[in-house]
MIVEXKE-853559 format. One line per field, with one value per residue (C-alpha): residue number from 1; residue in three letters; x, y, z. Coordinates in pm, 1 decimal, always signed. Each point is the difference from the previous one (the first is absolute). Example, Ala and Ser with C-alpha at 12.3 -4.5 7.8 and 13.67 -1.06 7.14 Angstrom:
resi = c(1  2)
resn = c(ala  ser)
c1 = c(+1230.0  +137.0)
c2 = c(-450.0  +344.0)
c3 = c(+780.0  -66.0)
***
This chain:
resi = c(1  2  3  4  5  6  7  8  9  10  11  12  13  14  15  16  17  18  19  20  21  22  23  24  25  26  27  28  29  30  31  32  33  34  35  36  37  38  39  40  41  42  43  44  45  46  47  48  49  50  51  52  53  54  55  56  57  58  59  60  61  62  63  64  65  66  67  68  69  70  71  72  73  74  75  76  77  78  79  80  81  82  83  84  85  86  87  88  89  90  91  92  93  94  95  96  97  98  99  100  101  102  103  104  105  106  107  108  109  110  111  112  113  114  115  116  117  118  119  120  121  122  123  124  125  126  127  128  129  130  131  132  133  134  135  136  137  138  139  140  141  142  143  144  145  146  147  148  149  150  151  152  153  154  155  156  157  158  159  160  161  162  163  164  165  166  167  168  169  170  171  172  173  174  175  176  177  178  179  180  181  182  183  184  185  186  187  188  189  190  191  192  193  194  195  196  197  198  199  200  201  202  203  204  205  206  207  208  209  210  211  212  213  214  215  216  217  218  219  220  221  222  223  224  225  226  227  228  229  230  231  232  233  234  235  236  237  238  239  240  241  242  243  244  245  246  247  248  249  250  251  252  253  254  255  256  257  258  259  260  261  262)
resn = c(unk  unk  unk  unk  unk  unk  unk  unk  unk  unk  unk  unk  unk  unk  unk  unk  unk  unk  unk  unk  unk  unk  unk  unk  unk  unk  unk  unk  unk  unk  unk  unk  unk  unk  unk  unk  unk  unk  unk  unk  unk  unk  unk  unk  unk  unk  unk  unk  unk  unk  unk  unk  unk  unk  unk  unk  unk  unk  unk  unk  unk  unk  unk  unk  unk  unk  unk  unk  unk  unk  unk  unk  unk  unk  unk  unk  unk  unk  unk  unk  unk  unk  unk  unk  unk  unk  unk  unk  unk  unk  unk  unk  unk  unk  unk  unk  unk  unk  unk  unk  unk  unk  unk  unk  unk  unk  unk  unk  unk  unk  unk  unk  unk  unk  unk  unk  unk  unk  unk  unk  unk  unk  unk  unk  unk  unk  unk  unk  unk  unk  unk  unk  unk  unk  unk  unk  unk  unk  unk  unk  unk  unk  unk  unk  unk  unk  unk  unk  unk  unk  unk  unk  unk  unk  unk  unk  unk  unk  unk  unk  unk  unk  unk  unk  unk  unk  unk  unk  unk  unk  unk  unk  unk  unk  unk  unk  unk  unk  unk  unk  unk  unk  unk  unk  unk  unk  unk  unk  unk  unk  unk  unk  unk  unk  unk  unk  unk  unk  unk  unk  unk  unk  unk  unk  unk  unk  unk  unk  unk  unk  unk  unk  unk  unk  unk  unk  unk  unk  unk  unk  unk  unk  unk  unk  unk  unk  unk  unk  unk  unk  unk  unk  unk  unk  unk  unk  unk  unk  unk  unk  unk  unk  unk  unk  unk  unk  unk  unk  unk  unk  unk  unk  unk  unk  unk  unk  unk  unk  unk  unk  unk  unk)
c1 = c(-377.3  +76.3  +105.0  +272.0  +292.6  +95.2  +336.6  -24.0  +295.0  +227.3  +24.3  -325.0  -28.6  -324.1  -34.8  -275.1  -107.9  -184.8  +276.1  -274.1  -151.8  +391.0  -131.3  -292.2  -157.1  -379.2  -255.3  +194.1  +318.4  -46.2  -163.6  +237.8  +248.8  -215.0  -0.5  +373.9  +33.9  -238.7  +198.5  +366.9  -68.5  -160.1  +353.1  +275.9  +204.6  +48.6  +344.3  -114.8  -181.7  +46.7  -241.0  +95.7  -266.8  +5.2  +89.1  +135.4  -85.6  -87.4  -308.5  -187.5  -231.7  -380.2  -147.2  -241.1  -252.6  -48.5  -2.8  -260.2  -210.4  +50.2  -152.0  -330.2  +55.1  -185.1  +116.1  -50.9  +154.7  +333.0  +40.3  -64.7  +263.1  +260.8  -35.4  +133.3  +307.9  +62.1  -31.4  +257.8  +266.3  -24.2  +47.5  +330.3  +83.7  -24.4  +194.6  +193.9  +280.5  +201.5  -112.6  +220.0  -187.1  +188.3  -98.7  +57.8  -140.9  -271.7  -125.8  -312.3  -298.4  -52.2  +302.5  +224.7  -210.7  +78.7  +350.6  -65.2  -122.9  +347.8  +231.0  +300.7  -59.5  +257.3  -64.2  +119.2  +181.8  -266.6  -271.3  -309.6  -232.4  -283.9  -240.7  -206.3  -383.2  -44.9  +49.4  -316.4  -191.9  +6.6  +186.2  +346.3  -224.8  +40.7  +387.5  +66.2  +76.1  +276.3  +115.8  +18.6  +177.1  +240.1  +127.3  -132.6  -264.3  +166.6  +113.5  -300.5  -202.0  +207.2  -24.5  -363.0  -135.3  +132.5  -40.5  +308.7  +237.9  +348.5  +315.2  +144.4  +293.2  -258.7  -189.7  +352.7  +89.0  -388.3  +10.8  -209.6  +286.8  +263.9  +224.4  -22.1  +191.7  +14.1  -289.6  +228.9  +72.1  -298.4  -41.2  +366.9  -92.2  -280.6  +190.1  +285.1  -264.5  -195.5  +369.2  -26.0  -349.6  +91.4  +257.7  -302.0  -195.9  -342.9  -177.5  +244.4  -131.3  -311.7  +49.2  +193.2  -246.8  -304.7  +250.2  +90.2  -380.2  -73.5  +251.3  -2.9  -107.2  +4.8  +264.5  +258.5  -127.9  -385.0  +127.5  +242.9  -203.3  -64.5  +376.4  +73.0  -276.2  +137.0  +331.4  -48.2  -228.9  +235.2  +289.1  -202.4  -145.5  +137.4  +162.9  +104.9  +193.0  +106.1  +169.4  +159.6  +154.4  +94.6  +186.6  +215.5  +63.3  +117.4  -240.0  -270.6  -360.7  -229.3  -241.6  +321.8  -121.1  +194.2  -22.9  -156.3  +186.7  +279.8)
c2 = c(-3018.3  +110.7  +375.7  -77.1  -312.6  -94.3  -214.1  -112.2  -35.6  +198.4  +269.1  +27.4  +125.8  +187.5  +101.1  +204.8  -208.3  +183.1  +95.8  -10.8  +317.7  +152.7  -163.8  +277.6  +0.2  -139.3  -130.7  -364.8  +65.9  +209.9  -263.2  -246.1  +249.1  +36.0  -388.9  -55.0  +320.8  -194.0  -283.1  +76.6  +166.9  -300.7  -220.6  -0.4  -176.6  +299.3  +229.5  +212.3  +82.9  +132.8  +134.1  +58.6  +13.0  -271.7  +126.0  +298.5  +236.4  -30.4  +170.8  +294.1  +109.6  -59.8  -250.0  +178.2  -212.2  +28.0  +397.3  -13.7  -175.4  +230.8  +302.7  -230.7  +3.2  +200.5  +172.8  -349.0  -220.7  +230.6  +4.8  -389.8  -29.6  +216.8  -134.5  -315.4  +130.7  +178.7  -263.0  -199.4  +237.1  +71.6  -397.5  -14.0  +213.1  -90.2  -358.9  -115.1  -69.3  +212.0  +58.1  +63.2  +195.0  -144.3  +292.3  -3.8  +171.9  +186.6  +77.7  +251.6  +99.0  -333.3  -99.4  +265.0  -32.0  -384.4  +103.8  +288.4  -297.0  -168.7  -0.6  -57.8  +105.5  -102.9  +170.8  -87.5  +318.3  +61.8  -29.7  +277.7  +95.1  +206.4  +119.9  +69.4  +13.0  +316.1  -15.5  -243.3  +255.2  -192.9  -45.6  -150.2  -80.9  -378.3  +18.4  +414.6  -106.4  -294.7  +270.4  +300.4  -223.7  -116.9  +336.3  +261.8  +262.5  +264.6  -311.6  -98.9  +321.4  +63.1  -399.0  -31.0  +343.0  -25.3  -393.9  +45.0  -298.0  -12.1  -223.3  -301.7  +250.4  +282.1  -246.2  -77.7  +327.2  +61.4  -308.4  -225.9  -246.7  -106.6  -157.6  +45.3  -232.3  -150.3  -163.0  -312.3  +28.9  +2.3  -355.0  +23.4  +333.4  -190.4  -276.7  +222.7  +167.8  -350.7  -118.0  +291.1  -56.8  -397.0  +141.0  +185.5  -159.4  -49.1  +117.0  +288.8  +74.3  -20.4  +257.0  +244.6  +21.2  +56.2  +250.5  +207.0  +67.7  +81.3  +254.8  +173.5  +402.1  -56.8  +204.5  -205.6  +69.4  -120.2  -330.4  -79.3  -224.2  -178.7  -58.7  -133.4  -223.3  -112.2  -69.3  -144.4  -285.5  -95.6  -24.2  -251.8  -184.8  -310.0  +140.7  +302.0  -265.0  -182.5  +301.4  +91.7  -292.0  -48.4  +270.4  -46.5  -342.8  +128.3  -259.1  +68.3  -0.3  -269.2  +200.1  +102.7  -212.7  -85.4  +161.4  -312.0  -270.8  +73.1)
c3 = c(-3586.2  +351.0  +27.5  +232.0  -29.6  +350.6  +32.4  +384.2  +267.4  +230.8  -315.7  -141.5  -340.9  -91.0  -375.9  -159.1  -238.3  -235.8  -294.9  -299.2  +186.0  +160.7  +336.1  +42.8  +363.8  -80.9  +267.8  +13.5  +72.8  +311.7  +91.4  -31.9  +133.1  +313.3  +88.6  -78.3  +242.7  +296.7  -115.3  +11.9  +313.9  +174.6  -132.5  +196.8  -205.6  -276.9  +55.1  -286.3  -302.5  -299.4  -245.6  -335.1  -348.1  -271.5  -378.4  -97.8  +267.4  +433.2  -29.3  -225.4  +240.8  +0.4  -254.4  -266.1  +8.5  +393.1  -73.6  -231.7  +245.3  +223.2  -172.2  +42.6  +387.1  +270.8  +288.3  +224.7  -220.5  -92.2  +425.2  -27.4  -306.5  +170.3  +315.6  -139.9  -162.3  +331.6  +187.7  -242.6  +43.1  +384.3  +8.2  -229.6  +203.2  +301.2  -98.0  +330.7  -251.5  -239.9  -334.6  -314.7  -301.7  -325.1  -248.7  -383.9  -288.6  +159.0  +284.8  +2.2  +223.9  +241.6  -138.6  +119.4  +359.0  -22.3  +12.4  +341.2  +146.5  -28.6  +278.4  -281.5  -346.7  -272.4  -349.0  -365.7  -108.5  -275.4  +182.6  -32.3  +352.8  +18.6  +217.0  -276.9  +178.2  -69.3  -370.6  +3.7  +261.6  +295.6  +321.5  +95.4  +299.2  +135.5  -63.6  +149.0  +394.0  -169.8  -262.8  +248.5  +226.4  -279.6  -122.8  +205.0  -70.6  -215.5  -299.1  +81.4  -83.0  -270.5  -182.2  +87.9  -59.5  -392.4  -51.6  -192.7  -31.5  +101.6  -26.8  +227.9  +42.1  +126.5  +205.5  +188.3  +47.8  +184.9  +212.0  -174.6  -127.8  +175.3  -298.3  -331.6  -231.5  -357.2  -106.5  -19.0  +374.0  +155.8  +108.2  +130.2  +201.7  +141.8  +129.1  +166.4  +201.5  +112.3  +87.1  +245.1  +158.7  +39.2  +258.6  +157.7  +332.0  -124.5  +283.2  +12.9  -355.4  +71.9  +349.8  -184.3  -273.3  +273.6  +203.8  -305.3  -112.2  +366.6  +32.1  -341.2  +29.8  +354.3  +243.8  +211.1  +336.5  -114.7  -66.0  +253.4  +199.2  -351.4  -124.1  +366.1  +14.4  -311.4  +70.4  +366.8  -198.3  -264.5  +283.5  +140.6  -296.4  -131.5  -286.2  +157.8  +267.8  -294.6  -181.4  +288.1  +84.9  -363.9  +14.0  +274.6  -96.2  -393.7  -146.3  -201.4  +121.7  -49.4  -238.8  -254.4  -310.8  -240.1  -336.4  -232.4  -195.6  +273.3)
***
């Protein structure tokens, strides 16, 4: 069975498909994470994804089996093995488009960096995360830039440092969720905020996403050059011409797509 269940169009669903094991990280699905990544980012036709976990929980983390392996490894192939999973989550993200992290039940180790990786993370209200690495004696490592990023360094010192777990409600307060809602809700959450990104220019998207990483820790006057750059080529651009015209003419633009089964 695949690790991953891919429903294809203009919202692409990706699910972790591995419920028998609480959709654990092992060698296969990073690798089928990594070429839906070069992918999805190659298809122009995608507005967004979202990535949610199959069974009763979005992901526990790193699968036990693919642990136990590694206490075999040497020095080489750990760097080979991690490079991988690296590699994985600079690609997710680095998506063009947004991505929507659909979290229930739990989400622990990879699974709570799955979710820093997220540009919009909606969260069952019982949901459990965890940086829990150091528990196990190893690193946070692969998912600390995305996780730093996320919630800054001091929650980040204090959630990794301990490995302890912590609730939806916790993770909200931090940065790392943006909604939290019933469990019932989630799929209703998740639509409300892809009715919001269909209003969204694609390339826009795409140009804020690249702007935003560029200028992150960086101070105003270092990247003024950038942010005009930026801004004088999506003036210009077809979309950007489109958008504006759009809005003087009170019509919508031509990327607005309709919600489905409207």
């Amino acid at each position: 069975m695949a690790a991953l269940q891919i429903d294809r169009g203009p919202v692409t669903t990706v699910t972790l498909n591995r419920p028998d094991v609480r959709n654990a990280f092992n060698e296969e699905m990073i690798d089928e994470l990594s070429v839906f990544a070069a992918e999805a980012a190659a298809d122009r036709s995608i507005r967004a994804v979202v990535l949610r976990g199959a069974g009763p929980v979005f992901s526990a983390g790193a699968d036990v089996q693919w642990m136990a392996r590694m206490v075999g490894y040497s020095h080489e192939e750990n760097l080979a093995d991690a490079r991988k999973a690296a590699r994985m989550f600079h690609a997710l993200d680095s998506l063009p488009v947004p991505v929507i992290g659909r979290i229930h039940g739990a989400a622990l180790g990879g699974g709570s960096g799955l979710a820093a990786i997220c540009d919009v993370v909606i969260a069952a209200d019982d949901v459990v995360f965890g940086f829990t690495e150091v528990v196990l004696g190893i690193l946070p490592a692969m998912i600390s830039p995305y996780v730093v990023r996320k919630i800054g360094l001091s929650f980040a010192r204090e959630l990794c440092l301990s490995g302890t777990r912590f609730s939806a409600a916790r993770a909200k307060e931090i940065g790392l969720v943006h909604a939290v809602v019933p469990a019932a809700g989630l799929d209703a959450a998740v639509d409300a905020q892809l009715d919001l990104f269909r209003k969204a220019s694609p390339t826009a998207v795409a140009a804020t996403k690249r702007l935003l990483a560029a200028v992150h820790g960086r101070a105003p006057g270092d990247v003024l050059a950038l942010t005009v750059e930026n801004i004088a080529a999506q003036r210009i651009s077809p979309e950007g011409q489109e958008g504006l015209r759009a809005f003087l003419e009170k019509r919508p633009a031509a990327w607005a797509a309709p919600k489905p089964g409207r």
